[in-house]
C-alpha positions in Angstrom: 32.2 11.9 2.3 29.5 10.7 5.1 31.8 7.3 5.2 35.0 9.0 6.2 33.2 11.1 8.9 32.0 7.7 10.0 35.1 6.5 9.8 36.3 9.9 11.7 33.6 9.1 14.4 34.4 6.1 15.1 38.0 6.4 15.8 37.5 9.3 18.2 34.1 7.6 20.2 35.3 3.9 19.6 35.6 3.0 23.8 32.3 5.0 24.1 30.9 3.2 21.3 32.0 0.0 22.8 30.8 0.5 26.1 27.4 1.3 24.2 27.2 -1.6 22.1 27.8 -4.1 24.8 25.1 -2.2 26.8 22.7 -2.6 23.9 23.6 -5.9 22.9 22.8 -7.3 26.5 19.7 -4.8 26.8 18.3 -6.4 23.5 19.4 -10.1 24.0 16.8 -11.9 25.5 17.4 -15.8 27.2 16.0 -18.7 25.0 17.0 -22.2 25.2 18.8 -23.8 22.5 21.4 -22.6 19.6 21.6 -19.3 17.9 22.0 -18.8 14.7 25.7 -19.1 13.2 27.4 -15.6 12.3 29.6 -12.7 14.0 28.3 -9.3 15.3 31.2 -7.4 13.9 32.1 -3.8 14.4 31.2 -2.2 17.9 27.4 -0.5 17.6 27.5 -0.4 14.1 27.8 -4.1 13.7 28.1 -5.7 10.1 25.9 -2.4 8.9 29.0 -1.0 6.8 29.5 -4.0 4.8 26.0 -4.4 4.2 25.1 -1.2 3.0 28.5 -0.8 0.7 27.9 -4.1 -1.1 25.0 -2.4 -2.6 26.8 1.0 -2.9 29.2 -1.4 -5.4 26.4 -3.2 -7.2 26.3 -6.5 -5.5 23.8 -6.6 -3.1 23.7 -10.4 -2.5 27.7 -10.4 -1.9 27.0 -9.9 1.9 25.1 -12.6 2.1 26.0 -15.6 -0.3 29.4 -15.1 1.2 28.3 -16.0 4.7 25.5 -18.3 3.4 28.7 -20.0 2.0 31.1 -19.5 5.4 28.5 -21.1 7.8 26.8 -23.8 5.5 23.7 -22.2 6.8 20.8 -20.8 5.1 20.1 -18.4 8.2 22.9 -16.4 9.4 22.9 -14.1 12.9 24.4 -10.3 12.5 24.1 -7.1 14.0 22.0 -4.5 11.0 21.2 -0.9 11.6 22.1 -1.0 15.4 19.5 -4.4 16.1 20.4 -8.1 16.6 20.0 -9.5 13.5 19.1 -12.4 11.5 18.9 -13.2 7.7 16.4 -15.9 6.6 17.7 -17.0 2.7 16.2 -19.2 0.3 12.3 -20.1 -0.3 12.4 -22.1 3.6 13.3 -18.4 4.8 10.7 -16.8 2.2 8.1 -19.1 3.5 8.6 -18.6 6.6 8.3 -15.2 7.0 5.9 -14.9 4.6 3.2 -16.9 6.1 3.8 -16.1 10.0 3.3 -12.8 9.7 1.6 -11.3 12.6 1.8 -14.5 14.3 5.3 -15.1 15.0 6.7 -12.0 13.1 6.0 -8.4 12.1 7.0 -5.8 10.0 9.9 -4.0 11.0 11.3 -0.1 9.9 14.4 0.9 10.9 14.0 4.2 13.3 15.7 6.3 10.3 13.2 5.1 8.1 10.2 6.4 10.8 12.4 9.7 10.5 11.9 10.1 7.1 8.4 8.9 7.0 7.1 9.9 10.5 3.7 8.6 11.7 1.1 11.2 13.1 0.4 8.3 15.7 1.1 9.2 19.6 4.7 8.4 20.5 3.8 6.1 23.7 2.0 4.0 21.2 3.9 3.9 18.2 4.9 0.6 17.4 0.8 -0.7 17.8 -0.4 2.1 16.3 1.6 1.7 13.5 1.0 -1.6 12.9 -2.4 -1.2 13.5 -2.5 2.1 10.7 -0.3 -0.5 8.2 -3.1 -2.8 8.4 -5.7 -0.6 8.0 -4.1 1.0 4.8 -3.8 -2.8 3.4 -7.8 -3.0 3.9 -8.1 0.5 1.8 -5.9 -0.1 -0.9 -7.7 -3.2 -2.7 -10.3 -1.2 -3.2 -8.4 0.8 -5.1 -6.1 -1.9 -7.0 -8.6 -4.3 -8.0 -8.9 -5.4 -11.2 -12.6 -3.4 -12.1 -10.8 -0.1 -10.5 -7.5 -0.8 -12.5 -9.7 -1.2 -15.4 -10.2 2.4 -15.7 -6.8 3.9 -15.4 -5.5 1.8 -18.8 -7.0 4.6 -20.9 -5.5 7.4 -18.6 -2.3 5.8 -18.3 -1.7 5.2 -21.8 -3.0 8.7 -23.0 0.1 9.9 -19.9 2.8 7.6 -21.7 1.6 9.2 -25.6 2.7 12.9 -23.9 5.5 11.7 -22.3 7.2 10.2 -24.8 6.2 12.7 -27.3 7.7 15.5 -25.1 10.6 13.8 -23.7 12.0 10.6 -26.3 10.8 12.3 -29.9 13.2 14.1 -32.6 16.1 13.4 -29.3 19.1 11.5 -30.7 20.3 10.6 -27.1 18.5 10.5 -23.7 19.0 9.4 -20.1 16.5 6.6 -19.5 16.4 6.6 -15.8 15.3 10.3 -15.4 12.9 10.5 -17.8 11.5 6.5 -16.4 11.4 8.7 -12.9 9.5 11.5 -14.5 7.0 9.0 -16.5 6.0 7.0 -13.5 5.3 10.0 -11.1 3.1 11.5 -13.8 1.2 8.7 -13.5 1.1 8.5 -9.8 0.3 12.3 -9.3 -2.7 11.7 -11.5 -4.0 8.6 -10.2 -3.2 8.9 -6.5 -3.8 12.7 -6.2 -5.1 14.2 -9.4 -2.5 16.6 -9.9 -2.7 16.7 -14.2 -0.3 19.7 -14.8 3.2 18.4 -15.6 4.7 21.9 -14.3 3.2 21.2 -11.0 4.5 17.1 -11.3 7.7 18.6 -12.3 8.2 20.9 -9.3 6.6 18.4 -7.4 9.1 15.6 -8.2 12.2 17.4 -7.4 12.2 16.8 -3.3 11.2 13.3 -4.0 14.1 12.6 -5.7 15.9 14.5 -2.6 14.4 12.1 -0.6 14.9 8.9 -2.6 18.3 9.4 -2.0 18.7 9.3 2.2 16.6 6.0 1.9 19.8 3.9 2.6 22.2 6.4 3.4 24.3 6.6 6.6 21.7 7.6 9.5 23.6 11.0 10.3 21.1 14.0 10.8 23.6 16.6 10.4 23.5 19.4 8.0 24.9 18.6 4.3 23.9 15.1 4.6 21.9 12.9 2.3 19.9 11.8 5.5 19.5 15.1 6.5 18.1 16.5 3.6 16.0 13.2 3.1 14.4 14.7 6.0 14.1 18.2 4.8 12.6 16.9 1.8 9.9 14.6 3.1 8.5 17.4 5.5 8.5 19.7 2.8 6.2 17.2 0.7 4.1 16.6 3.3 3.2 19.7 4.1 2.2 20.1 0.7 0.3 16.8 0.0 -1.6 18.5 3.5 -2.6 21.6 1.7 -3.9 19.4 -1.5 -5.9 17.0 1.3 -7.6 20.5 2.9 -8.5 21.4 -0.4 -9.5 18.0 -1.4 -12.1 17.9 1.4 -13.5 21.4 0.1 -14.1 20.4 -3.7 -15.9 17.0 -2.1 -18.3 19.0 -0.3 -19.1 21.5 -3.3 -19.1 18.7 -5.4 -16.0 19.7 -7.5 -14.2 16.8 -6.5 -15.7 13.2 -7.2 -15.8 10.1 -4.7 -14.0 7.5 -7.1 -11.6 10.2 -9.0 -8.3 8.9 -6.8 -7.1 7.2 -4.1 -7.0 10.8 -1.8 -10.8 11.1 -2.5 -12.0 6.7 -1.6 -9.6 7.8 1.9 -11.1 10.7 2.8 -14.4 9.3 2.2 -13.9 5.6 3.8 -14.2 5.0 7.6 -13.1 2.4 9.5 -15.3 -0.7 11.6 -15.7 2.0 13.9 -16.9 5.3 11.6 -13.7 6.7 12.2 -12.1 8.9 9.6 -8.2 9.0 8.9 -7.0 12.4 10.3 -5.9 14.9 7.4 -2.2 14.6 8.9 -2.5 10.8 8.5 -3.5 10.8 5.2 -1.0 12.8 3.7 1.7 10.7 5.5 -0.2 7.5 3.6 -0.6 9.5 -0.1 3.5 10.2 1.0 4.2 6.2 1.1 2.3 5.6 -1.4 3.6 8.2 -3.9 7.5 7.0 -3.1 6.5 3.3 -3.7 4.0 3.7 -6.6 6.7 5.1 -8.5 10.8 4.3 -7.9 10.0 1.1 -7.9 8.7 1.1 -11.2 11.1 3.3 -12.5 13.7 1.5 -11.7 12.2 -1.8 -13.1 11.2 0.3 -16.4 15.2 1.6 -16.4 16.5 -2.0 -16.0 13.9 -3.9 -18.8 15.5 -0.6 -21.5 19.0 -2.0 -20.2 18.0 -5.5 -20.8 16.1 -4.9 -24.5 19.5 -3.2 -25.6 21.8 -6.1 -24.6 19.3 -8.6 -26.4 18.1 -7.8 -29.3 16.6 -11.7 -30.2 14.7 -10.7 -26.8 13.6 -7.0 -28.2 12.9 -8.4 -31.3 10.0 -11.0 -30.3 8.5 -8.1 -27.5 8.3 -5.7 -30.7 6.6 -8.3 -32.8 3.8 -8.6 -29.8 3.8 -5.1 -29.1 2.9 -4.0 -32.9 0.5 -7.0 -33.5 -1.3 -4.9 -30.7 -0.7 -1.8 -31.8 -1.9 -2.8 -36.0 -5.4 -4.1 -34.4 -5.9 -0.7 -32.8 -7.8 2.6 -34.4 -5.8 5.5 -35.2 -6.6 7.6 -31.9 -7.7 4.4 -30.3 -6.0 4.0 -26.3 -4.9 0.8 -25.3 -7.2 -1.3 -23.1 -7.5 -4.0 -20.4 -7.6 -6.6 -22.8 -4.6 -5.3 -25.1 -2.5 -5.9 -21.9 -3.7 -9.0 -21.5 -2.3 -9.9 -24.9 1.2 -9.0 -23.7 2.1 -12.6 -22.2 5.7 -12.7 -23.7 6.6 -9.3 -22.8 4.9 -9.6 -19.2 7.6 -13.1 -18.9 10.2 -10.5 -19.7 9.6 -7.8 -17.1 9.2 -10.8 -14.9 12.8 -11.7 -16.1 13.8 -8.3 -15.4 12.5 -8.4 -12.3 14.0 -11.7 -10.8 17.7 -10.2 -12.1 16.9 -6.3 -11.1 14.3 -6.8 -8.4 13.6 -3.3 -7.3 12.5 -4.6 -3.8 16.2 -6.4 -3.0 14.5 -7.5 0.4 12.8 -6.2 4.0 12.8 -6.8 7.7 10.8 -8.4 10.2 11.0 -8.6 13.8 10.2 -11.4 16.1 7.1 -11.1 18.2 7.9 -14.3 20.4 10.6 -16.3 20.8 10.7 -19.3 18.3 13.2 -22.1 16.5 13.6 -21.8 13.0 15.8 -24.7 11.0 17.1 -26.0 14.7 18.1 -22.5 16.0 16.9 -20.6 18.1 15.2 -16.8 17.6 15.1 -14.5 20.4 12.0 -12.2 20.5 12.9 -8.6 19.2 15.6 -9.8 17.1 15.3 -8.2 13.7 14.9 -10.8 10.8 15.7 -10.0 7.2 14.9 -11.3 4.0 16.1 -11.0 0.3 15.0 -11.6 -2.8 18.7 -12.5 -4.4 18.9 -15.5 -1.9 16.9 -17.2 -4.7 16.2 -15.1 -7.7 20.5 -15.8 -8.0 19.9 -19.1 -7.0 20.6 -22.1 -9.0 18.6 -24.5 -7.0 15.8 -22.5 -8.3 16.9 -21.2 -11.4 19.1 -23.4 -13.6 22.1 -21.0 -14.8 20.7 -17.9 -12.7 22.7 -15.6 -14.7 21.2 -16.1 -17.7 18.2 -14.0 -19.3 15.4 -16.4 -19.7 11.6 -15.4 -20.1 10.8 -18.9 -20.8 11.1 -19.8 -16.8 7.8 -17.8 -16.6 5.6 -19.9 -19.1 3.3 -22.5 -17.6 3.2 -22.4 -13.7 6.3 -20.1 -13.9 9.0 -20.4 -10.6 7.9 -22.9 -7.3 6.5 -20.8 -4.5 8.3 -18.6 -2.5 11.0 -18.4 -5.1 9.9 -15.4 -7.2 9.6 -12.1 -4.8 9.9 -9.1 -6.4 6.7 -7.9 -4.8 7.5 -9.8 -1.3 4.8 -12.1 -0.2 2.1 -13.6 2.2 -0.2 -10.6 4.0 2.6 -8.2 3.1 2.6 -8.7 -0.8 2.5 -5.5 -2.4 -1.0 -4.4 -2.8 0.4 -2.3 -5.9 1.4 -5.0 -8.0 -1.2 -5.4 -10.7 -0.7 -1.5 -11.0 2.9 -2.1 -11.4 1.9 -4.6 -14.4 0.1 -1.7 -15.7 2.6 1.0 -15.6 5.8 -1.0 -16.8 3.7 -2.6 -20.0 2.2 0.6 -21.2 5.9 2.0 -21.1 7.1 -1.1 -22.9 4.5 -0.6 -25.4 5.3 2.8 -26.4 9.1 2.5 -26.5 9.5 -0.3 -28.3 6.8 0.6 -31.0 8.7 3.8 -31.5 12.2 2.5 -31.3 15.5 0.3 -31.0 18.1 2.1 -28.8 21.6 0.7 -28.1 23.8 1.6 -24.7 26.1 4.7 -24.6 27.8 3.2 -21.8 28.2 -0.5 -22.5 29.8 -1.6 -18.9 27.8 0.9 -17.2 27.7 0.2 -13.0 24.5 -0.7 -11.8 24.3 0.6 -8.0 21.7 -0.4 -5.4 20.2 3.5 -4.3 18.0 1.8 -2.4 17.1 0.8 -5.7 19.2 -0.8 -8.7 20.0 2.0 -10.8 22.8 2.7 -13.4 25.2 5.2 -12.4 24.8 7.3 -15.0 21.1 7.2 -15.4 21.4 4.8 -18.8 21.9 7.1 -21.6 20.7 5.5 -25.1 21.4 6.3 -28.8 17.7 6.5 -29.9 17.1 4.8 -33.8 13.3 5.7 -34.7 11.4 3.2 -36.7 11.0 3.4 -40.2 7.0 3.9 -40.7 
């Protein structure tokens, strides 16, 4: 519906649009020496946007750019995203590049309807710097909080989340939807850890807007009632005026000493100050927990949703992670949790998620934007141009990996992929602090599904669809076949 009253728009405004695009496209194009990159800005204002969104919309993300990759002989291409000048950077050269000049030549971009959804409580004339400068402060926090000895800790509680889970949601079911229920496991987890909330009623209710708001991630930027942007909106104030109330309250248990300093990450930010003794403001934290809440737990249902896919279609593949998994699972006590060192054991299934990962990478890619002007590959890159990479510019690869279609844990043994090839967590300064976390959370839920059962698809040609994140259409339903004990 939102593209035909696009569509609608754009007939009606298209000279006004017009006359606005070539404004901004002259406003935003600064002077530099030398070639740009090769490429088209397509439609008036809205550019290439359209075709870039919809190729996910249909499953095929790296479409829209392997076909120009393949028009202009070029692995960086100029085009005109989410109203900004645009360049994509592709293969491990563009990875690299990026990746190691951040905050140097490039940094982290969000599109404005991404601010929208997750506004800053930063002052408005200084939002881009302070932004920046809250993104790197968060980065200092959250290794604290991800490192190995912290991680450590949360095996026990993680795996004793996954045992209720699955024995309230997967037992005595002949059929389930996986990517639900993969939603609902992972934000259990990160209510607990990130915010100690323990009551599933309250993760339940809780859960509902973020799904709301999941949704308007990549949706057409129209804040009008009725649309998936619009309620994205709705939906991420709502939280955030509750995550507030649950910081105010935090800050009370601390000081009656109800509330303990290492519980969660909401109690190490409250109680950490900056180089300066500064404390984040309440408002700011919430906005952080926010972030952290959306990324600590699509992500990962999403990769959980695609590795169930995977397993069904290849059962030599399920069969050696079930062998690993229940070698683990004889050496432990009846009652016993899993521990740090059980996960260590899981190298085969950790080469599969890996696997997973490269084919279904939940993060398909992110922007940067030019800081100065600089020449990448002989052309040249304007200063506020918007640069984007993605991870299907070498996952899909075969200069990287031979027959890139195929499912092959084996490229992970050893050193695993060159540099800058494997990027499911992005890389350089930006790498995703959460990523041993992510290990975490995705192995426990291997462990407990496949001990408990084989499953085989409802839907065999199910359409995956990129919503920001690959998803099945239908949310995966399964044909559950419990094991024989």
């Amino acid at each position: 519906m939102e593209f035909f009253f696009l569509s609608l728009l754009l007939i009606i405004f298209f000279l006004f649009s017009l006359s606005l695009h070539l404004l901004y496209f002259n406003k935003n194009s600064s002077v530099v020496p030398g070639t740009l990159p090769p490429g088209k800005i397509g439609w008036p204002f809205i550019g290439e946007t359209l075709e870039f969104l919809s190729t996910g919309w249909k499953g095929h993300p790296e479409k829209f750019i392997f076909d120009r990759m393949s028009k202009y002989s070029s692995s960086v291409f100029r085009t005109h995203l989410l109203l900004e000048n645009s360049a994509v950077f592709c293969g491990a050269s563009g990875n690299k590049f990026l990746f190691s000049n951040e905050n140097k030549l490039v940094q982290v971009w969000w599109p404005d309807s991404i601010n929208k959804i997750f506004p800053s409580s930063v002052d408005q004339n200084t939002k881009t710097t302070s932004i920046n400068e809250q993104g790197i402060r968060m980065r200092r926090l959250l290794p604290n909080f991800f490192k190995p000895e912290a991680l450590q800790r949360y095996v026990g509680i993680m795996d004793s989340i996954a045992q209720r889970h699955f024995e309230s949601f997967w037992e005595n079911k002949s059929q389930v939807q996986v990517y639900p229920l993969a939603k609902s496991y992972t934000f259990w987890l990160a209510c607990r850890l990130f915010v100690s909330i323990k009551d599933p009623e309250h993760v339940a209710k809780f859960a509902k807007p973020f799904d709301v708001l999941a949704s308007g991630l990549i949706s057409i930027p129209i804040n009008l009632p009725g649309t998936s942007y619009n309620r994205s909106i709705k939906a991420s104030n709502l939280i955030r005026n509750e995550l507030l109330m649950i910081v105010k309250q935090r800050k009370v248990d601390l000081c009656e000493g109800k509330a303990s300093a290492t519980q969660d990450i909401l109690s190490h930010m409250l109680l950490t100050s900056d180089e300066n003794g500064k404390f984040m403001p309440d408002l700011e934290i919430a906005c952080k927990i926010l972030g952290l809440l959306v990324g600590g737990h699509d992500t990962a249902s999403s990769a959980c949703t695609s590795l169930v896919k995977y397993l069904a279609e290849l059962p030599h593949v399920y069969q050696a992670v079930y062998n690993e998994q229940m070698e683990i699972s004889k050496s432990k006590e009846a009652g016993e949790l899993l521990t740090w060192d059980d996960l260590q054991k899981m190298k085969y299934s950790w080469n599969v998620v890996c696997e997973v990962l490269r084919l279904a990478p939940p993060l398909q890619g992110a922007f940067r934007e030019a800081i100065v002007d600089f020449i990448f590959n002989g052309f040249s890159i304007p200063k506020g141009w918007k640069l984007y990479w993605n991870s299907n510019t070498t996952h899909r690869n075969p200069e990287y990996f031979p027959e890139p279609l195929n499912f092959d844990p084996s490229r992970f043994e050893g050193s695993g992929p060159a540099p800058y090839t494997f990027v499911p967590f992005g890389g350089g300064p930006r790498m995703c602090p959460g990523k041993e976390y992510a290990r975490l959370e995705i192995l426990v839920f291997m462990h407990h599904i496949v001990k408990r059962f084989k499953w085989s698809k409802v839907i065999h040609d199910e359409k995956i669809i990129i919503d920001p994140m690959p998803v099945p259409a239908k949310g995966l339903p399964i044909k559950l076949y419990p094991h024989q004990l």
